[in-house]
Backbone atoms as SQL, in Angstrom:
CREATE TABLE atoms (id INTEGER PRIMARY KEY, chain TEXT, resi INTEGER, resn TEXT, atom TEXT, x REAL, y REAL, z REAL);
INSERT INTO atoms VALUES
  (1, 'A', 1, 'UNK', 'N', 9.323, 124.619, 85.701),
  (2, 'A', 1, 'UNK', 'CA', 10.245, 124.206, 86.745),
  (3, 'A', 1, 'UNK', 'C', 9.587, 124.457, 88.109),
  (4, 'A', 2, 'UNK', 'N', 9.737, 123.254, 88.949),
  (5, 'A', 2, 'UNK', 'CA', 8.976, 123.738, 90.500),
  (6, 'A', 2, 'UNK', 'C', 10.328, 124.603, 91.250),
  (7, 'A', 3, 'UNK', 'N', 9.048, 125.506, 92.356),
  (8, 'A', 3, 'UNK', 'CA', 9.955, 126.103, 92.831),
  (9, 'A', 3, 'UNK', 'C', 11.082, 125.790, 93.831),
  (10, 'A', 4, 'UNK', 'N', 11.664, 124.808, 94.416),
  (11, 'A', 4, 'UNK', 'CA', 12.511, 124.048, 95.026),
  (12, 'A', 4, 'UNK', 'C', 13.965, 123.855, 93.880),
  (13, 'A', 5, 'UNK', 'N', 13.092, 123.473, 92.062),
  (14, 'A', 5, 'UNK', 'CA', 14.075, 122.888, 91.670),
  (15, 'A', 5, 'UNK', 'C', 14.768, 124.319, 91.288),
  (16, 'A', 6, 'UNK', 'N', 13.841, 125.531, 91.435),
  (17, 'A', 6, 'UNK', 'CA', 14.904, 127.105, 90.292),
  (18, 'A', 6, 'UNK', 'C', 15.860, 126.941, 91.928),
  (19, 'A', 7, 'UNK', 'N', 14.568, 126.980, 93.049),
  (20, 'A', 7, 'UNK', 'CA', 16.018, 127.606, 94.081),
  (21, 'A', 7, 'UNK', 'C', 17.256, 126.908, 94.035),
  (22, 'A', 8, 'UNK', 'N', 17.192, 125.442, 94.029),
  (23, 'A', 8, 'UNK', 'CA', 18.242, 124.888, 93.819),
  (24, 'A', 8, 'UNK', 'C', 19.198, 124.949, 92.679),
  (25, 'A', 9, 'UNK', 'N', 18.850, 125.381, 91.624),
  (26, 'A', 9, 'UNK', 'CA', 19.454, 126.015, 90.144),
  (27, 'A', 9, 'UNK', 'C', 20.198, 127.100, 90.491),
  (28, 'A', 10, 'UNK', 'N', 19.456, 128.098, 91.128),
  (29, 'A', 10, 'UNK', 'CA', 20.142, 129.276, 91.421),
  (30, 'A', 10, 'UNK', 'C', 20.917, 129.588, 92.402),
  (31, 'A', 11, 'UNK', 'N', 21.224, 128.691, 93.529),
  (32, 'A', 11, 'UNK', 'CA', 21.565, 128.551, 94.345),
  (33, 'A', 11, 'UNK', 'C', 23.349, 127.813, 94.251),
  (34, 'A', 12, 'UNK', 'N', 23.393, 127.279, 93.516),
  (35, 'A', 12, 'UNK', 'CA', 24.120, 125.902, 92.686),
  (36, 'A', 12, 'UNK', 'C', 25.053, 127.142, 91.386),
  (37, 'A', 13, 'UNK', 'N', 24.174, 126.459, 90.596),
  (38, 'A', 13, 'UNK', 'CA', 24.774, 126.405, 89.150),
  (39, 'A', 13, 'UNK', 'C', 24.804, 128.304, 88.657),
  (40, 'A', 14, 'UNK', 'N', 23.771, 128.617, 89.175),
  (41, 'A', 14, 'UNK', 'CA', 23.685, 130.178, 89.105),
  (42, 'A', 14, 'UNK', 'C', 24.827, 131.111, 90.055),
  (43, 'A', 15, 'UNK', 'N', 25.126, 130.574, 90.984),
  (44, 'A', 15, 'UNK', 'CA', 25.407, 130.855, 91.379),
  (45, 'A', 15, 'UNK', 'C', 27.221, 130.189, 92.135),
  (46, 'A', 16, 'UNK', 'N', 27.552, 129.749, 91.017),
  (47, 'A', 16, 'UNK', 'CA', 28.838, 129.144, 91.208),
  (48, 'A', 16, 'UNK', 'C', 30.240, 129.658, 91.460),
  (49, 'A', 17, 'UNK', 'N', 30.477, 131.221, 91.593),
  (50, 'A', 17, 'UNK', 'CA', 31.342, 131.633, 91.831),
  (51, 'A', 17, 'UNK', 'C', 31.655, 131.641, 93.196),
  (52, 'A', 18, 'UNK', 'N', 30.768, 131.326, 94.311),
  (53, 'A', 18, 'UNK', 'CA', 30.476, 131.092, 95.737),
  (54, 'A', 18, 'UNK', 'C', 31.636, 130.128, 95.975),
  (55, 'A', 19, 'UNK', 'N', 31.143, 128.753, 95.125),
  (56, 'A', 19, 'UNK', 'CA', 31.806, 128.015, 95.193),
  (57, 'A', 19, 'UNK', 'C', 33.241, 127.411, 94.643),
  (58, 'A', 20, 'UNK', 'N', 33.595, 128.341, 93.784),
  (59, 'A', 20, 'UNK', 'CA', 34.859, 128.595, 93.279),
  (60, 'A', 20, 'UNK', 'C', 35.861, 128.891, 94.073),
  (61, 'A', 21, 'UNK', 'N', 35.348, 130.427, 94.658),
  (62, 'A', 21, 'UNK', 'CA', 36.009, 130.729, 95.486),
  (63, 'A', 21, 'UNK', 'C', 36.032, 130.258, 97.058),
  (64, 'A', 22, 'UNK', 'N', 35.349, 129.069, 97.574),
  (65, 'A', 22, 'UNK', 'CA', 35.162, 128.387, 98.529),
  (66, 'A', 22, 'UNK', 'C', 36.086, 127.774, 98.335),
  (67, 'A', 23, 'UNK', 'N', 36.581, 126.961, 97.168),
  (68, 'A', 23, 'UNK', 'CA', 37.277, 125.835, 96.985),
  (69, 'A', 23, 'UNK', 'C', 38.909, 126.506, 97.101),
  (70, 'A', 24, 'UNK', 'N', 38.817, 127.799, 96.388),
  (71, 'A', 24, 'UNK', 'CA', 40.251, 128.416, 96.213),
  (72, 'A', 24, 'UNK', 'C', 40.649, 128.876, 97.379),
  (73, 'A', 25, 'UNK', 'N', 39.849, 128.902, 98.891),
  (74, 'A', 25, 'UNK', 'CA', 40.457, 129.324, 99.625),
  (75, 'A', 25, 'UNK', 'C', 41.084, 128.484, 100.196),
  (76, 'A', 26, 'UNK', 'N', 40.878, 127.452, 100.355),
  (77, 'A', 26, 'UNK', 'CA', 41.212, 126.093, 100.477),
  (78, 'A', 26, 'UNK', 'C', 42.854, 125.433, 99.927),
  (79, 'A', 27, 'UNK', 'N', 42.973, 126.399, 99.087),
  (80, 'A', 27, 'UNK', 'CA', 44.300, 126.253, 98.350),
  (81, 'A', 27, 'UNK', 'C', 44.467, 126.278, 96.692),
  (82, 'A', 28, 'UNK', 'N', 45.338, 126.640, 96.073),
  (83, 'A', 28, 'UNK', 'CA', 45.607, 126.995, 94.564),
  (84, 'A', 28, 'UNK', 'C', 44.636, 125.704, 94.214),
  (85, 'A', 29, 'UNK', 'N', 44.197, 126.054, 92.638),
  (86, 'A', 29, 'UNK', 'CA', 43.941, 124.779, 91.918),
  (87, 'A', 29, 'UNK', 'C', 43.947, 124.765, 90.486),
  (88, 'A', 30, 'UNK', 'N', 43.813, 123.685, 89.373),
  (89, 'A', 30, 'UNK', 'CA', 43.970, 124.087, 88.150),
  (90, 'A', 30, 'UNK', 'C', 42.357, 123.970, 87.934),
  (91, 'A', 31, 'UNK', 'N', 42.559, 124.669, 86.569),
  (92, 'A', 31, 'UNK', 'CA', 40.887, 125.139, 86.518),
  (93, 'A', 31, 'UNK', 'C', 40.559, 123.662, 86.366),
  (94, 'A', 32, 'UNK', 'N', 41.128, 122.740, 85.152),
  (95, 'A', 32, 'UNK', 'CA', 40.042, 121.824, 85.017),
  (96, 'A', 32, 'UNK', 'C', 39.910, 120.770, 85.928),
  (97, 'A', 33, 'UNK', 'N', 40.593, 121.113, 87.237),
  (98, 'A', 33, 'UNK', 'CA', 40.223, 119.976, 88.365),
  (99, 'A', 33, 'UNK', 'C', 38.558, 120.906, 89.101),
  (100, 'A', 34, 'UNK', 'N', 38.244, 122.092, 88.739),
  (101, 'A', 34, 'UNK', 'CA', 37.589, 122.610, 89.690),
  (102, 'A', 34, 'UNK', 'C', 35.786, 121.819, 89.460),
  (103, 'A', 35, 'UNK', 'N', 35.536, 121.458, 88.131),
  (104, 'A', 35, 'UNK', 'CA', 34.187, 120.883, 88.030),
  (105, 'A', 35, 'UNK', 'C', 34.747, 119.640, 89.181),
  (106, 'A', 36, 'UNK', 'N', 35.298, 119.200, 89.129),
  (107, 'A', 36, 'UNK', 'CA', 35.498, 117.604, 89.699),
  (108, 'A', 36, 'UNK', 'C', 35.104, 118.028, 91.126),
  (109, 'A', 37, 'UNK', 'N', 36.512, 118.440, 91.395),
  (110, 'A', 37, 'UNK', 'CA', 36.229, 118.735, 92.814),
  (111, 'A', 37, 'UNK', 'C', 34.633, 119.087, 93.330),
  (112, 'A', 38, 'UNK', 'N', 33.823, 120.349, 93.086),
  (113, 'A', 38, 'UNK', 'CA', 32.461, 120.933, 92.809),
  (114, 'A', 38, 'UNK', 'C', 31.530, 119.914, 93.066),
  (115, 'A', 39, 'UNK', 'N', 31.704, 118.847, 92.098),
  (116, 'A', 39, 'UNK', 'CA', 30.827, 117.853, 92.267),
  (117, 'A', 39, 'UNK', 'C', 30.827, 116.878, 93.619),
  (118, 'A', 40, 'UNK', 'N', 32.240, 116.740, 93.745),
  (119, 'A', 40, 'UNK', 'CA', 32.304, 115.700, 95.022),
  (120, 'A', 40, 'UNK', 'C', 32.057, 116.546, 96.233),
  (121, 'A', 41, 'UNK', 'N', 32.569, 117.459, 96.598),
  (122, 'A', 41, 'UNK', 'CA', 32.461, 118.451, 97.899),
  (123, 'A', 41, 'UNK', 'C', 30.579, 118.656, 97.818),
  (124, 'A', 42, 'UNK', 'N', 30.049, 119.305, 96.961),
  (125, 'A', 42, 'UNK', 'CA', 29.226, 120.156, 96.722),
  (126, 'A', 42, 'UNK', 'C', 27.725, 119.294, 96.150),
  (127, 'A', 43, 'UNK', 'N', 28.157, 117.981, 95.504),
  (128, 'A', 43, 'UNK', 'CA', 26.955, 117.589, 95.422),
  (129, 'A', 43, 'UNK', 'C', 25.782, 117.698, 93.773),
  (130, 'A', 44, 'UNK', 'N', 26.463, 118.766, 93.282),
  (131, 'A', 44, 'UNK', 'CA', 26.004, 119.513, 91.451),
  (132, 'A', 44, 'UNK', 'C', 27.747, 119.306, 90.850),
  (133, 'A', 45, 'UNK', 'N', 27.253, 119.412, 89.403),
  (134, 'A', 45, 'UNK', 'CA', 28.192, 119.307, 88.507),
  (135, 'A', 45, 'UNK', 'C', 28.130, 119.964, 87.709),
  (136, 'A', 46, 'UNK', 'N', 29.174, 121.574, 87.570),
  (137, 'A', 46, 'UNK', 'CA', 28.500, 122.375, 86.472),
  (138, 'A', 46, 'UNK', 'C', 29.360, 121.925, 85.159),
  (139, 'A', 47, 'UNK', 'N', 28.991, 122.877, 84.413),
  (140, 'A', 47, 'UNK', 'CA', 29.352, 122.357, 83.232),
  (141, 'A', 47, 'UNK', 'C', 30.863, 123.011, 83.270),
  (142, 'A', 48, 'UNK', 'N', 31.745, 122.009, 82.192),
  (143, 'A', 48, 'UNK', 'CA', 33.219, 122.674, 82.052),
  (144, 'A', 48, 'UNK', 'C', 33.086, 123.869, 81.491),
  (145, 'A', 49, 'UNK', 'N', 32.851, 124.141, 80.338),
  (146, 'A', 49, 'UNK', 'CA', 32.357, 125.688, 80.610),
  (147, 'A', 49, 'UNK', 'C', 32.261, 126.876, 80.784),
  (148, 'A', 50, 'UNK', 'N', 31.279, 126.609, 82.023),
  (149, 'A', 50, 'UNK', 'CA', 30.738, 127.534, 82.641),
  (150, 'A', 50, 'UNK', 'C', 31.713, 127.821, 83.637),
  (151, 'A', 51, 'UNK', 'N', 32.278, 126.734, 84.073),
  (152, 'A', 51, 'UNK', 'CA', 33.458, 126.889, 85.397),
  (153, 'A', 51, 'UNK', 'C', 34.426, 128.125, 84.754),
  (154, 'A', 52, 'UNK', 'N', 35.181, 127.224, 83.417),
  (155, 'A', 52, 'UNK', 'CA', 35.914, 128.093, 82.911),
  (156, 'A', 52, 'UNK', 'C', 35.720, 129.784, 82.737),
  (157, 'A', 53, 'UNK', 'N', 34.527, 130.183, 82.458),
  (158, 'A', 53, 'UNK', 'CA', 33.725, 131.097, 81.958),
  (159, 'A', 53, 'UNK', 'C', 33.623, 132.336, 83.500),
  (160, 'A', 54, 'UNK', 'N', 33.242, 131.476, 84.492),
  (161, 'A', 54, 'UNK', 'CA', 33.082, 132.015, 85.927),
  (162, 'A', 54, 'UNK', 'C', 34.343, 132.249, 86.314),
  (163, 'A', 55, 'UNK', 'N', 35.284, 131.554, 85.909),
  (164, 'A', 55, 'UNK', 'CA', 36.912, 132.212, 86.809),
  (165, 'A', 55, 'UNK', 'C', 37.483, 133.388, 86.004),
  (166, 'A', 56, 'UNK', 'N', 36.880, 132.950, 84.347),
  (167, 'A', 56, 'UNK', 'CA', 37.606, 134.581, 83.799),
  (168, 'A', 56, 'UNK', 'C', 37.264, 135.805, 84.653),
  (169, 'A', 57, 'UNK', 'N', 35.507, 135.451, 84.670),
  (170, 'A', 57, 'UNK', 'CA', 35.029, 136.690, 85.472),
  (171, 'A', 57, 'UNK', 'C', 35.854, 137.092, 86.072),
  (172, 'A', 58, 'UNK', 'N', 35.849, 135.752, 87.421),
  (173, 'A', 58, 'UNK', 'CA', 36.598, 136.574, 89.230),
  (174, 'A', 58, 'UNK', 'C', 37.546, 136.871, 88.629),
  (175, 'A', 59, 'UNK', 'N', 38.867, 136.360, 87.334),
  (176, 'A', 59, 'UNK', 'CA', 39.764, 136.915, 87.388),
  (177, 'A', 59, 'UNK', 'C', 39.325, 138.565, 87.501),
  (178, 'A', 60, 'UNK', 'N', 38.935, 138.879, 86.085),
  (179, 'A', 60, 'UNK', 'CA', 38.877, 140.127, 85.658),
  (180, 'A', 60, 'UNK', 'C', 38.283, 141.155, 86.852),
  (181, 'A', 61, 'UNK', 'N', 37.513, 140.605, 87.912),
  (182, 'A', 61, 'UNK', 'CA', 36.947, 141.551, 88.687),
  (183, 'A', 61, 'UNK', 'C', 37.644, 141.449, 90.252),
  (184, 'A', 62, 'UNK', 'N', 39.214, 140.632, 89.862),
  (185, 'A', 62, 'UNK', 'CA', 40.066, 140.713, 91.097),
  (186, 'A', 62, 'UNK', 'C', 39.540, 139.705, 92.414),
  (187, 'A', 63, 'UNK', 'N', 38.962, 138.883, 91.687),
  (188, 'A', 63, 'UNK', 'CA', 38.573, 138.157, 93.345),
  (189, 'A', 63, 'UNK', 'C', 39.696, 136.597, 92.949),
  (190, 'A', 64, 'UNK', 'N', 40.300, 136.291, 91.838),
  (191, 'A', 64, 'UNK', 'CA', 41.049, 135.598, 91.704),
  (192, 'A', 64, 'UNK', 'C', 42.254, 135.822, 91.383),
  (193, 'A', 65, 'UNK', 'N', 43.401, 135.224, 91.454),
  (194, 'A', 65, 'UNK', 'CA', 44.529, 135.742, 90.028),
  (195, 'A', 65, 'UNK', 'C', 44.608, 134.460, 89.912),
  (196, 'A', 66, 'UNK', 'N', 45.640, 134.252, 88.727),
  (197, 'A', 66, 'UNK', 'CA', 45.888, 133.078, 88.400),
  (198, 'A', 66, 'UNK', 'C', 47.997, 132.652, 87.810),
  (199, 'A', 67, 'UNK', 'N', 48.197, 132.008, 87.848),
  (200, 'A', 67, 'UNK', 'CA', 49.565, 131.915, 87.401),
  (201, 'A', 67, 'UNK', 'C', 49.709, 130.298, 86.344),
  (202, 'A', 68, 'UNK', 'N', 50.957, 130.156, 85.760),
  (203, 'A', 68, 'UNK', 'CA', 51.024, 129.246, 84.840),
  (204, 'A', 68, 'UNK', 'C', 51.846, 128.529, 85.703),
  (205, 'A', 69, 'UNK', 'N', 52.037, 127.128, 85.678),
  (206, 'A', 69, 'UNK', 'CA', 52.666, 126.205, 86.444),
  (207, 'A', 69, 'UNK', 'C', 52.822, 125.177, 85.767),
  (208, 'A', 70, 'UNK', 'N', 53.622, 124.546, 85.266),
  (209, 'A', 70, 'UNK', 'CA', 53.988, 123.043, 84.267),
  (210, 'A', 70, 'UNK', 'C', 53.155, 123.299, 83.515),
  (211, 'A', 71, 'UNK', 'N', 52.783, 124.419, 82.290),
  (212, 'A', 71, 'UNK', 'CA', 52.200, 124.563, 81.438),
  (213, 'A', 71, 'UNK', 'C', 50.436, 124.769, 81.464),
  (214, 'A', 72, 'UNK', 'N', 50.308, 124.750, 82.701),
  (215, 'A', 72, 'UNK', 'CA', 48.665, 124.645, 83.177),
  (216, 'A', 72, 'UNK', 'C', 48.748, 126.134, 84.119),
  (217, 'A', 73, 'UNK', 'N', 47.307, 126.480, 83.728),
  (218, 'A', 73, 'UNK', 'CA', 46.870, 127.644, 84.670),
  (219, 'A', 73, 'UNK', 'C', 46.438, 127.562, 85.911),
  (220, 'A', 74, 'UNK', 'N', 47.009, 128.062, 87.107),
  (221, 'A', 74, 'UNK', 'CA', 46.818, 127.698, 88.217),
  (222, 'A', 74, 'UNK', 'C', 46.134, 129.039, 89.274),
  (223, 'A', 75, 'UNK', 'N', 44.773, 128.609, 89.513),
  (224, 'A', 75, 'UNK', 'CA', 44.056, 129.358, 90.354),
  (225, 'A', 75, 'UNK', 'C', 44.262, 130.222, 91.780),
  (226, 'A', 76, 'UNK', 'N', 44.280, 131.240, 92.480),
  (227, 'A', 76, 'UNK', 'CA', 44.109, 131.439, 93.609),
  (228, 'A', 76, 'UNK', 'C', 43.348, 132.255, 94.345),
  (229, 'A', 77, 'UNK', 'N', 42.726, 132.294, 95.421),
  (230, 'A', 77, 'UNK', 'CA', 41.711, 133.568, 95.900),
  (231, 'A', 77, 'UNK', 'C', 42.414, 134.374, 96.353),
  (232, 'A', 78, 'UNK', 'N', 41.716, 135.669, 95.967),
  (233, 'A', 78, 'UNK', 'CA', 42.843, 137.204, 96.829),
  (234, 'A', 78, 'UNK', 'C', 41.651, 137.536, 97.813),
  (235, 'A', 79, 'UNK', 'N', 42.769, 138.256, 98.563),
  (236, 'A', 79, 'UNK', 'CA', 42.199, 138.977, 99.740),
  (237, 'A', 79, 'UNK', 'C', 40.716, 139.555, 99.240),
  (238, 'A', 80, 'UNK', 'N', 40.347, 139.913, 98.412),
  (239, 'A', 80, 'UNK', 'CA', 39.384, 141.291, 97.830),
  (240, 'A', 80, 'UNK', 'C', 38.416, 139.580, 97.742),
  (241, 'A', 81, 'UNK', 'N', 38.692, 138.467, 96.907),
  (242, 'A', 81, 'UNK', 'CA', 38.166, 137.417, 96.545),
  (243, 'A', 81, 'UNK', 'C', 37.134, 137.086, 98.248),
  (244, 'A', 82, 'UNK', 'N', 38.525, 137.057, 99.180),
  (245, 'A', 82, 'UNK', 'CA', 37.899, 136.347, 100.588),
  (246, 'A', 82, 'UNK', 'C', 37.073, 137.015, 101.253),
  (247, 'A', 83, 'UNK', 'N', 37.173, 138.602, 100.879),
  (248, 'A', 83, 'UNK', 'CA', 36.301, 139.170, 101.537),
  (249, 'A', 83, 'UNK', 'C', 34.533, 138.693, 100.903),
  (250, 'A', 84, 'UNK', 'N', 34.968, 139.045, 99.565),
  (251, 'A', 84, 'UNK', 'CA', 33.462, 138.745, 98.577),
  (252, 'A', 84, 'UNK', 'C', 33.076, 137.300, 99.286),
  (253, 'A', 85, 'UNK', 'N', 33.524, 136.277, 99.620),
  (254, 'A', 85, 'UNK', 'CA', 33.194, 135.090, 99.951),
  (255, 'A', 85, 'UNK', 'C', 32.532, 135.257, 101.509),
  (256, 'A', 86, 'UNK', 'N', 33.221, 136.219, 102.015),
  (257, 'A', 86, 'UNK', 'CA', 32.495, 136.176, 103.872),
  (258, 'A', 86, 'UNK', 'C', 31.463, 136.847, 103.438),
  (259, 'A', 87, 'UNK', 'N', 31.116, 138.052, 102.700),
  (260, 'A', 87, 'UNK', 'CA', 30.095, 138.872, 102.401),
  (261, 'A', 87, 'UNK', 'C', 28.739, 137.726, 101.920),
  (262, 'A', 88, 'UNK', 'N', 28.970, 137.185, 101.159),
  (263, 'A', 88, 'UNK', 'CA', 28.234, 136.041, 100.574),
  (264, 'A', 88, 'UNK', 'C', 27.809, 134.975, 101.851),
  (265, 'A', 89, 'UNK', 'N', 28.707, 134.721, 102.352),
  (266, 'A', 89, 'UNK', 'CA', 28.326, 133.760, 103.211),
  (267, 'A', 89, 'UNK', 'C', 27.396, 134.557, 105.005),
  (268, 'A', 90, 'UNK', 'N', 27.886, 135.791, 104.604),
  (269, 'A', 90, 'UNK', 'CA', 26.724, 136.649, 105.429),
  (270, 'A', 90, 'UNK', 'C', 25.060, 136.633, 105.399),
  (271, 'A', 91, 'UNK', 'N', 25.550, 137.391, 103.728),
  (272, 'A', 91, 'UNK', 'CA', 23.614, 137.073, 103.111),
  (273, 'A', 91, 'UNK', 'C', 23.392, 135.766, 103.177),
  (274, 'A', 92, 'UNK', 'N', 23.620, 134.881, 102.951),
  (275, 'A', 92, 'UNK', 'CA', 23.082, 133.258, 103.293),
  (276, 'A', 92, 'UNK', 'C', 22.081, 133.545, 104.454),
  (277, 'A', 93, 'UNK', 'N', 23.319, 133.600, 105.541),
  (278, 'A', 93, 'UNK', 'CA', 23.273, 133.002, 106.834),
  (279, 'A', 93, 'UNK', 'C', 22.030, 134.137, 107.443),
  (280, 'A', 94, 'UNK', 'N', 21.954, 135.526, 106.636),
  (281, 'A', 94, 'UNK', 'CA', 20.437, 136.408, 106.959),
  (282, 'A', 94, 'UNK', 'C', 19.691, 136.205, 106.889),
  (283, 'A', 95, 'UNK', 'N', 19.845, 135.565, 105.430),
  (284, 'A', 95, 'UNK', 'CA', 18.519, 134.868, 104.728),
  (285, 'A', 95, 'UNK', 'C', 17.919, 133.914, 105.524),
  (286, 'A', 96, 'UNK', 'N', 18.623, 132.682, 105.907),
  (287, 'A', 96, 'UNK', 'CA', 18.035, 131.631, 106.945),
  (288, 'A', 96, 'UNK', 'C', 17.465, 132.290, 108.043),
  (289, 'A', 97, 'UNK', 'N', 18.270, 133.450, 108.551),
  (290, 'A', 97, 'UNK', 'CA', 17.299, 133.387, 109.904),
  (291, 'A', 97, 'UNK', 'C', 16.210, 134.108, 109.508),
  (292, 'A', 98, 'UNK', 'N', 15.492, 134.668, 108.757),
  (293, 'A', 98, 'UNK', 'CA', 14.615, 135.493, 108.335),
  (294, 'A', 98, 'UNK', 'C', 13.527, 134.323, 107.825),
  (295, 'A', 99, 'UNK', 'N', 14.132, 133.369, 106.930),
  (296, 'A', 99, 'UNK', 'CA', 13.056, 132.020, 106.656),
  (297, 'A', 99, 'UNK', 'C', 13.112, 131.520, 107.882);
């Protein structure tokens, strides 16, 4: 793999809880709209999945909760979630000025 395509792997798909919780701050959502959305905003398409797989996480580690709504599970970011998201979007923005 060249190195452009891992950064972009890891950046993306490795790193998709960034964008989970980007999208959830944005407002509730059901999980299986979140690949869709991902792709159109964002440009990559992870796998269903993995999406699924990445929100148990944030659930379990409090950066999401979730509730049931017309029989579907419905997403949201918590406070603890928004902070992890500015923190993240800190290191980015270090990283650039340092490259």
């Amino acid at each position: 793999m060249k190195p452009l395509d891992r950064l972009y792997e890891h950046n993306t798909k490795g790193n998709l809880w960034i964008y989970i919780l980007s999208l959830l701050k944005e407002g509730k959502m059901h999980a299986w709209n979140i690949q869709t959305v991902i792709e159109k905003k964002f440009g990559f398409k992870p796998g269903r999945i993995t999406a699924y797989r990445v929100l148990y996480r944030l659930e379990e580690q409090k950066l999401v909760k979730s509730e049931t709504q017309e029989r579907r599970r419905v997403y949201q970011i918590t406070d603890k979630g928004q902070k992890q998201l500015v923190l993240a979007k800190q290191f980015y923005q270090e990283i650039v000025k340092k490259i």
